[in-house]
N, C-alpha and C positions, 0 to 999 in steps of 0.2 A: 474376480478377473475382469467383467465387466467395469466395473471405478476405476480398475489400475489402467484400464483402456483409452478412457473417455481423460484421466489426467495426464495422459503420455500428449494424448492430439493436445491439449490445452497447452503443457506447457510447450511446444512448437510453435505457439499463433501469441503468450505473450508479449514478445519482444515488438511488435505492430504497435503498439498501442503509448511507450513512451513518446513518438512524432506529435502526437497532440498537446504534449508542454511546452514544445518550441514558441508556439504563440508566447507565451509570458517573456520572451527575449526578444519580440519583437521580427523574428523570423522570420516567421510568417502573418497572414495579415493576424489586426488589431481586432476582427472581429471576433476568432476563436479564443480570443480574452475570458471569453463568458464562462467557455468550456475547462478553466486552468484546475477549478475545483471537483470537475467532474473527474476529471481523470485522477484525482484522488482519491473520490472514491470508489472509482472503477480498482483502483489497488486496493484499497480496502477490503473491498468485496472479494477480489482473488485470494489474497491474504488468507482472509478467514476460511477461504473453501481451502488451500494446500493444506493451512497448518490442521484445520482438523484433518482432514486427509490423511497426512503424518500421524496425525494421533490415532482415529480410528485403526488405520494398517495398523500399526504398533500394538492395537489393542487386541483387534483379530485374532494376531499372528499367537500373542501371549495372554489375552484376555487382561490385561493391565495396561496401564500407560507408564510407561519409562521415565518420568520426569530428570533420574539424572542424565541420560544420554541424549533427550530431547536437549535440555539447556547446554550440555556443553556442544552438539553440534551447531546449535545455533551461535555460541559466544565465541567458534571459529568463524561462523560465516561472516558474522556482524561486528563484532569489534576491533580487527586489526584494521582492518581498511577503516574506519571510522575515527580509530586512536591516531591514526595515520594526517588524517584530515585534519579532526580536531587540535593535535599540536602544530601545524601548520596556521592554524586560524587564532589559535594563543600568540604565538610571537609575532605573526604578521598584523595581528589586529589589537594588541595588547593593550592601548591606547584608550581603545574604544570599547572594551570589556573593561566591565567591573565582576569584582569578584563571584556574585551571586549568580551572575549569568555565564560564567567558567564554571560552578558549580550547580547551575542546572544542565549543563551542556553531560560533564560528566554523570553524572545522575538519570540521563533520559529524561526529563522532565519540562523540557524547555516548550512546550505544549501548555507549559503552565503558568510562563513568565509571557505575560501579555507587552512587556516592553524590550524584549528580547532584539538585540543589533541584527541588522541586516543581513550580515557576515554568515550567521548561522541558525536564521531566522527560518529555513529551509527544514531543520532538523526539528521540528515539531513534530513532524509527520510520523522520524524515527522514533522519538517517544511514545508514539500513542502506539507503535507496532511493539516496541521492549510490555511496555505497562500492557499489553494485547498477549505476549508471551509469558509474562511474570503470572497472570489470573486465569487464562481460560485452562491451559494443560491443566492444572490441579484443581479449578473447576468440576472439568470434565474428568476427569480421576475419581474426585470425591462421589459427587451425582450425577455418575454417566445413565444412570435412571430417566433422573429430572431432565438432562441436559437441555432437551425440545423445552420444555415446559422455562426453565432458566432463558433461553434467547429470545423465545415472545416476551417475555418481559421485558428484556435488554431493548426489545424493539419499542413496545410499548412503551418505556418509562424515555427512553431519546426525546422525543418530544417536548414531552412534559416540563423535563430538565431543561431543552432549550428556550420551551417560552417562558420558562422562569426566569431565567437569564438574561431575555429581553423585559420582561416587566421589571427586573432591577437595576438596567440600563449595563449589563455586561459588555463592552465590546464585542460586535459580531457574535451577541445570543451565546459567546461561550463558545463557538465553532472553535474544536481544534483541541478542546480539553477531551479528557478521553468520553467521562459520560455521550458527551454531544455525538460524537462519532461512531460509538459504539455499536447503534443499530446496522450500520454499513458492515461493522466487521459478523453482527450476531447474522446478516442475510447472506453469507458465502457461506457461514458455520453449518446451515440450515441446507445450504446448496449442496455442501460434499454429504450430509445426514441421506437426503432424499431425490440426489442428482439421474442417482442411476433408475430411480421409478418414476420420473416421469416422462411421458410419451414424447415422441420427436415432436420439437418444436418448427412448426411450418411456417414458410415462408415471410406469409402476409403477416401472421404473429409479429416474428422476427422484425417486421417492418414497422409494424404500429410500436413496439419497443422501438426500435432506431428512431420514431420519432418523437417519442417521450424522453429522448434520451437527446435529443437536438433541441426541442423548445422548452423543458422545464426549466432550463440554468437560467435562461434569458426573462424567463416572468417577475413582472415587477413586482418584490413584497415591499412596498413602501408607508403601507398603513399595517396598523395594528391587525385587522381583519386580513389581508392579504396574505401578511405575517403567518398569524397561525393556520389559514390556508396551506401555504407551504410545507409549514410542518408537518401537518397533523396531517395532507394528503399528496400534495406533488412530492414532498421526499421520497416516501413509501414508497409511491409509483415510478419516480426515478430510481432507489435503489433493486427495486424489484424487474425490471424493465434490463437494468445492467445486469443482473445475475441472469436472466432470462437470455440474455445473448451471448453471455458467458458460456448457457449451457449449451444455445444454439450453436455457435463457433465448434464445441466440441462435437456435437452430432453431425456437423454438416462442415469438414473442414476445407477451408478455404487457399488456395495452393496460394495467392499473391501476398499472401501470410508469412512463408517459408523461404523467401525469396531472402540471399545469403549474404547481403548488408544487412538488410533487418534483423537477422539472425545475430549477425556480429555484434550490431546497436546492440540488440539485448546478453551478448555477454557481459558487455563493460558497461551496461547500465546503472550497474549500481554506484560505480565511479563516477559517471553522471552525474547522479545523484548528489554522492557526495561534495563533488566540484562546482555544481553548477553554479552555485550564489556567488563566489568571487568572480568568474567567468561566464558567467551568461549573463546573470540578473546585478551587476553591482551598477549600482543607482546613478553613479556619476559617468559622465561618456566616456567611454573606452574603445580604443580599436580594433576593429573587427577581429586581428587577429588573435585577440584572446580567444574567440571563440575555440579556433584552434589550438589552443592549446591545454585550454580545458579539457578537449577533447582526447589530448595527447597522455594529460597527466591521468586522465579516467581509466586509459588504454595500459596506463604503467601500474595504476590500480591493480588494475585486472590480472596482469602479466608478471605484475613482480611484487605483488601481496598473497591479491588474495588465492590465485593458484596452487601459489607453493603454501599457501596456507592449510588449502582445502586436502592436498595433498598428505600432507603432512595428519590432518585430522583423522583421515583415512585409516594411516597407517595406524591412528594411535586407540582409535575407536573400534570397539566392539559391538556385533551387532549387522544386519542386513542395512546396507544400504539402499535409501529410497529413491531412487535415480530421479523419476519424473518431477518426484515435488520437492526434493534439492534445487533442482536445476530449474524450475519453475522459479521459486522464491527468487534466486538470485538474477534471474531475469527480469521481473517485474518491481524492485526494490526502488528503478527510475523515477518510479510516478508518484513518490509519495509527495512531494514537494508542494 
């Protein structure tokens, strides 16, 4: 009862937090640049705390984990409005896609194609969350024993992998394939395992997190030494720092959170999402009022997919419905960009 409590206030306060990607469209100022990756993995980290979440409840409830009604409620939430997008950015951009990168796109893999167009260059993030649902449920099914002992590792070897990455001169260390990222999603995993045992997090805490979580992005790794600096310890401390006030937020909720545009942003955020690279971020100058209208097509997203989609799921699915970390996910799906 307790977990189902502390996920109910969560998902209410995550719609707050897509406002910090507007920096990358220039928005707002040019200095919250620094911050475009954090709020990455500030979803990453949610991410992994819902979806265990769903899995644990699921497990409670039956002592097993449902692999088939986890995948297919997720392939309502995630792929119509996706397929929606994706044949939109085939005919509109068909020019500039070559084959391989249509079929990373469909595949969820485009996380892997380091020369991926601009158009859909955004959608890396959705693959590392697909390849994030395709391993951990059946994971956590097989060795829901080991699971703890499985995600220090995941954490432990992130590193490893990225400075291997950089000593063979990978593009950005590999950031963005799943290894690389993985640790972000195993520290939410860890956050729903052991959320609800530990003690309120106070204040000043809370504080020294917010500021590990404002100047880690901006530190310079510009040498080798700096480099694995980063890795091997301001990561950690950043990603540990955003679960810590992830779980502060839920202890201590915050009403300017709940406030009812915010709320709204975070319905149609995941149309956001989707929309954003032709209409916020496409490279060449464009007038402002695209922004609005990305905004408009996000909103028909929402209203005339994935609704009648979820709806439709509803009717056709068996099984308790998980209200809070539904409704969580599809709120938070903005920020993966």
């Amino acid at each position: 009862m307790l977990a189902a409590m502390l996920r109910c206030r969560l998902v209410k306060r995550i719609p707050s937090l897509v406002v910090g990607h507007l920096a990358k469209s220039g928005i707002v100022p040019k200095l919250l640049g620094n911050y475009a990756g954090t709020g990455v993995r500030i979803f990453f980290v949610i991410s992994g705390y819902l979806i265990t979440s769903i899995l644990l409840d699921g497990h409670a409830q039956t002592s097993a984990i449902n692999l088939r009604q986890f995948y297919i409620r997720r392939a309502y939430r995630i792929l119509p409005a996706a397929t929606v997008f994706m044949l939109f950015a085939f005919v509109m951009y068909w020019h500039q896609l070559h084959w391989y990168d249509i079929g990373a796109v469909l595949l969820y893999v485009v996380n892997f194609d380091g020369a991926r167009p601009w158009m859909v260059a955004h959608l890396w993030s959705l693959g590392v969350e697909e390849q994030f649902y395709f391993l951990w449920p059946s994971v956590l099914r097989k060795w829901y024993r080991q699971s703890i002992t499985i995600l220090i590792g995941v954490i432990v070897f992130a590193p490893i992998y990225s400075a291997a990455c950089y000593h063979f001169r990978v593009p950005s260390g590999g950031y963005g394939t799943f290894p690389a990222v993985a640790d972000n999603l195993a520290i939410g995993c860890l956050l729903a395992i052991y959320g609800s045992r530990i003690p309120k997090i106070r204040p000043w805490a809370a504080f020294s997190m917010v500021l590990a979580v404002l100047l880690i992005p901006s530190y310079p790794a510009n040498t080798p030494l700096r480099t694995l600096f980063m890795l091997f310890v301001l990561w950690p401390i950043l990603h540990c720092s955003i679960a810590g006030l992830v779980l502060h937020v839920i202890q201590s909720p915050y009403r300017i959170l709940n406030l009812a545009p915010v709320v709204w942003l975070g319905k149609i955020s995941y149309g956001l999402y989707l929309w954003q690279e032709p209409f916020f971020f496409n490279p060449s100058r464009q007038p402002a009022y695209r922004l609005f209208l990305g905004i408009g097509l996000a909103s028909l997203s929402y209203y005339l997919v994935e609704q009648p989609v979820l709806r439709l799921r509803d009717r056709k699915t068996a099984g308790p419905r998980s209200e809070t970390s539904e409704t969580g996910l599809a709120m938070c799906e903005a920020l993966q960009s």
